[in-house]
N, C-alpha and C positions, 0 to 999 in steps of 0.2 A: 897284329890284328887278331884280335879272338874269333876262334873257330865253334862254328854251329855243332852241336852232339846232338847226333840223332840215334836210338836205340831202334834197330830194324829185326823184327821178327820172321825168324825165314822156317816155316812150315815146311816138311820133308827135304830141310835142307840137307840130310847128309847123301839125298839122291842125286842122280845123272844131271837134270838142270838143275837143281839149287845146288848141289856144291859149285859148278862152275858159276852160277848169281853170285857165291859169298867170295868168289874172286874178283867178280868184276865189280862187283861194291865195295870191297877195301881197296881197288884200282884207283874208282873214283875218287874215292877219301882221301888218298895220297895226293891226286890231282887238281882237286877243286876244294871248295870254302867249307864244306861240310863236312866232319867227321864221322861217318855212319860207323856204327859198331854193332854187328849181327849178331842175335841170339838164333841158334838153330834148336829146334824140336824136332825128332825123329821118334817113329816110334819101330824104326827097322827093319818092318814088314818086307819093303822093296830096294833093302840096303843092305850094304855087308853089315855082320853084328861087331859090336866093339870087342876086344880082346879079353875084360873081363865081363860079359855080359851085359852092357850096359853101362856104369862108372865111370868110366872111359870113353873120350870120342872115338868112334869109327873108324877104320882103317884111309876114308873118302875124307874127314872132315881132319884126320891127322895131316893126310897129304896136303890139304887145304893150307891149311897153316904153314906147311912147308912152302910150299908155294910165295903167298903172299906175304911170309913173315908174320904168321899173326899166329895168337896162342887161344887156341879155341875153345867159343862158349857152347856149348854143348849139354842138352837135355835130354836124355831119353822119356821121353812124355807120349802118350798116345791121346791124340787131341777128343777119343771120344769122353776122355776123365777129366771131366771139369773140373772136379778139386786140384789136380794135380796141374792143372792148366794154370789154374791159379793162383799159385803155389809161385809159378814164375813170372807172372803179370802183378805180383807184388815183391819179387826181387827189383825188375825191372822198371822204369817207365818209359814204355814203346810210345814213338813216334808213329810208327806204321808198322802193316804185317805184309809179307809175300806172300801169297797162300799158294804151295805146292802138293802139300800132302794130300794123301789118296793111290785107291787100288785104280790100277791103270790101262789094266789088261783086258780089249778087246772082245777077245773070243773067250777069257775065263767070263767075262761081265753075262754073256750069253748064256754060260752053264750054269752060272751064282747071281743069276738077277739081284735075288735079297740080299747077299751079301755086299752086294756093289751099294746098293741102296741104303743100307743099312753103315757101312762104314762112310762112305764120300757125304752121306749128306747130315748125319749125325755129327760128325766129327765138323762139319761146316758151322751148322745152327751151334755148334756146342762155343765154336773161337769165336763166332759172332756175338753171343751172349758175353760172355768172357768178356771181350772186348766193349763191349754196351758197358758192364759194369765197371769197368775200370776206365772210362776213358777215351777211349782208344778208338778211333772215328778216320781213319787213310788205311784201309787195303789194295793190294795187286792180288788179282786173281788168274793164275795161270790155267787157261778154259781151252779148248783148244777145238780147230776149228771141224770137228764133227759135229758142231752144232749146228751147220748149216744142212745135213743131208746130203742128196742127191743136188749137187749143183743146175740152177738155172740156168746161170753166164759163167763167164770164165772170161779174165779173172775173176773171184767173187769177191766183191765189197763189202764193206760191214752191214750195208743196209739190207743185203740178201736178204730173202726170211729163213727161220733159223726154227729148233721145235723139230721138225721131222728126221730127227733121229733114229739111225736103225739097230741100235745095240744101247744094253742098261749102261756101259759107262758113258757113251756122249750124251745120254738123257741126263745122269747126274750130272757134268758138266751144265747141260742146259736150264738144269733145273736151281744150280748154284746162281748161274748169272740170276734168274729170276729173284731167288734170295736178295740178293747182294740190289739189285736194282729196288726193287722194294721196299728196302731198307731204305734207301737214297733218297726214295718220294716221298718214304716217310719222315726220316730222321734231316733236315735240311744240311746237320751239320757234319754228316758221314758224304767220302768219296771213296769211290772206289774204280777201277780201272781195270779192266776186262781186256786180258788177252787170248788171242784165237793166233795157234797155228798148226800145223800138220804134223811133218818129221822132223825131228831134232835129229841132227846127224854131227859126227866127228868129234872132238878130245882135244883139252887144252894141249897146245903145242909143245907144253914141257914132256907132254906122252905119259904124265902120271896122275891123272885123273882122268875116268871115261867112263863110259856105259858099261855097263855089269850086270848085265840080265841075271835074273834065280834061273837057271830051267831054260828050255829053248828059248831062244828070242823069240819075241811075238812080231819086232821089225823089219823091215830090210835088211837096213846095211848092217846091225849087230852078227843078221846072221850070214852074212855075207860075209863079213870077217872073220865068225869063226870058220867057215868053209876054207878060207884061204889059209888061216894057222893050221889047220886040220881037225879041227874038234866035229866038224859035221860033214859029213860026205859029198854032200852039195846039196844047191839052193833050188827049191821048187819054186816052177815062174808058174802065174796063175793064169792061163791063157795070153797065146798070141797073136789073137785074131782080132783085136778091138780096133778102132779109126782113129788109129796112133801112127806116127812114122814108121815105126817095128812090129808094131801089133802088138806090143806089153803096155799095161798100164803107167801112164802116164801121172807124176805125182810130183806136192810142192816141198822141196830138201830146205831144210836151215840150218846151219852150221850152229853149236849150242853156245861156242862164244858170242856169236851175234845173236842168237836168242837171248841170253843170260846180259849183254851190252840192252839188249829195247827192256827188259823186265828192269833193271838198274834207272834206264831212260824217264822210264813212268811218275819215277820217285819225285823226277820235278815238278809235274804238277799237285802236288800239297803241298809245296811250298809259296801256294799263288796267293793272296790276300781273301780273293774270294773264291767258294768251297766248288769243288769241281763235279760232283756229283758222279750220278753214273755215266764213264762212256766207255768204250769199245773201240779195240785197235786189232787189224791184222799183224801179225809179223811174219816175213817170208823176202822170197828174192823176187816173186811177183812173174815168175816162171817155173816149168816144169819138166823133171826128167824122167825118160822110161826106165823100167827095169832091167834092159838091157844095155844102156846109157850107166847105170849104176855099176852095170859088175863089168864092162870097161874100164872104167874110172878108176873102180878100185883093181881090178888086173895092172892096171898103171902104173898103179901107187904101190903095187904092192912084189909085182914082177913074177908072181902067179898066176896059174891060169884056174879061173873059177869054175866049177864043175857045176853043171845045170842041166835042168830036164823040164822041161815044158807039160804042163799036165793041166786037169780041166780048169775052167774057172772059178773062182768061188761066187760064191751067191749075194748078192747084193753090190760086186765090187761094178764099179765104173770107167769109162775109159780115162779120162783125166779130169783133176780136182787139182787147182791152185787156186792162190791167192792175191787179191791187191794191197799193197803193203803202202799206199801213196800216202794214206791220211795219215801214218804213223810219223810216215817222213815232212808232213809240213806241220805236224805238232808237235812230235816228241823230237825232228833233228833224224831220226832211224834212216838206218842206210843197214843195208845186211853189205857184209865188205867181201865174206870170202867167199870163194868160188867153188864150185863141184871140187877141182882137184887139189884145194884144202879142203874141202871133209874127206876127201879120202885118204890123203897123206895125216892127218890127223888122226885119222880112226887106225889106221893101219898101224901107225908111230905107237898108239896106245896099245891094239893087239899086240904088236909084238914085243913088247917092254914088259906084259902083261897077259900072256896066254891063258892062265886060269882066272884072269881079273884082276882082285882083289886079294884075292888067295892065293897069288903067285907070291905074295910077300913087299918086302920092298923094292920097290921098281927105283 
């Protein structure tokens, strides 16, 4: 029987979630009728650099390959250069795009409004254009769910209201979806598929690809793992007084193989006869853990003991924010499979294979 080729364009794939997406999508290709074959665009920013500058894939996307057996397509492109964008949109003929790339970071987005603004949503309009002119009409938008704000209910649904954003990067986020939806109402014969979730946590189980923060981690558990290799002296809790079990904030954990398993998920619906338009999926396990809940787990996992000091809270944070993950799972199939005490054995299996990262060499 002859097999489907699909060319899938995976935007900041040689980062944290997209390199773990371009394994679980050459997973599926081994598995099922489809043969997806991923081009990745990096343009590094949030990634280890290749060995000769660029030429070369990444250190993330070499291990990729090791992994899956696959001999990697790799561009260094920065999606705000449309010439060079499309450059590769006429090497290839893309089926679809994953869209990962972009500046990610929280509290830098606070100090560099413009810059958040200027890279996430140029570099957006720039692959949608791109895309308009070649063809290319099925994206994944990896959006995540600081679009919804200050939670109303808990769990939060997709139908929450969403816009009340308290930092430039989940504004760009929110303001992408709007792109992308727009497009949808416009263009009848573009889909696109909106994903919203929180923390990505843990590392493929081989323990040779993981999170690799530039600079302090801005997350949790990253930095909870380096506390426990010893790269940071210990982990600041941000108040314990909230109407929580422990008093720490309360938050919704997904393990990046199950994230990178629902982004793959998605691919099937543009495979439907008729065009799917814009919708919107949560992913999550549809519960939540405290911060104190975390550096148990990983004390577990890791058989150290986490060093922590409790200090004021930060300003705008909330007692707990999760997600409903239901509709994901009666349309796209989504089940998030692993548990707290896989992302912490995972994350931990990658710190310590990999103390300095990336840079530790080969693990």
């Amino acid at each position: 029987m002859s097999r489907t080729t699909r060319h899938v364009l995976i935007t900041g794939g040689a980062g944290y979630i997209g390199s773990h997406t371009v394994v679980e999508l050459l997973a599926a290709s081994r598995s099922g009728p489809i043969d997806y074959v991923p081009v990745i665009v990096d343009n590094l920013c949030n990634s280890c650099e290749a060995p000769d500058g660029g030429i070369m894939a990444p250190e993330s996307v070499i291990r990729v390959g090791d992994i899956a057996g696959w001999d990697p397509i790799f561009h260094k492109v920065d999606l705000c250069d449309g010439d060079a964008l499309r450059e590769i949109f006429k090497k290839y003929s893309f089926h679809s795009v994953i869209h990962f790339a972009g500046l990610k970071a929280v509290g830098e987005s606070v100090a560099l409004p413009l810059r958040y603004y200027q890279v996430n949503l140029i570099a957006t309009m720039t692959l949608m254009e791109v895309m308009e002119e070649f063809g290319v009409t099925n994206i994944i938008f990896s959006s995540s769910a600081t679009v919804y704000g200050t939670p109303q209910k808990l769990p939060i649904p997709e139908e929450h209201p969403v816009g009340d954003c308290t930092n430039p990067y989940g504004k760009t986020k929110y303001m992408i979806e709007n792109f992308l939806a727009d497009q949808c109402k416009a263009k009848k014969n573009w889909n696109a598929v909106l994903l919203r979730y929180f923390n990505p946590v843990g590392a493929h189980s081989s323990g040779r690809i993981g999170e690799d923060p530039k600079g302090a981690p801005n997350n949790l558990m990253p930095y909870i793992s380096q506390v426990a290799i010893g790269r940071r002296p210990f982990l600041s809790v941000f108040g314990n007084d909230y109407d929580t079990p422990d008093g720490t904030g309360v938050r919704d954990y997904i393990h990046v193989v199950d994230l990178a398993v629902g982004h793959v998920a998605s691919l099937q619906l543009f495979e439907r006869s008729e065009p799917t338009g814009c919708v919107t999926y949560n992913l999550g396990t549809g519960k939540g853990y405290s911060v104190l809940e975390m550096v148990a787990a990983m004390e577990k996992a890791s058989g150290i003991t986490i060093a922590y000091k409790i200090v004021e809270r930060r300003a705008g944070d909330v007692a707990s924010v999760y997600g409903d993950p239901s509709k994901a799972t009666a349309d796209l199939g989504f089940v998030a499979s692993k548990t707290l005490e896989d992302m912490c054995a995972d994350t931990w299996h990658w710190q310590k294979g990999n103390p300095q990262g990336y840079n530790t060499g080969s693990a």
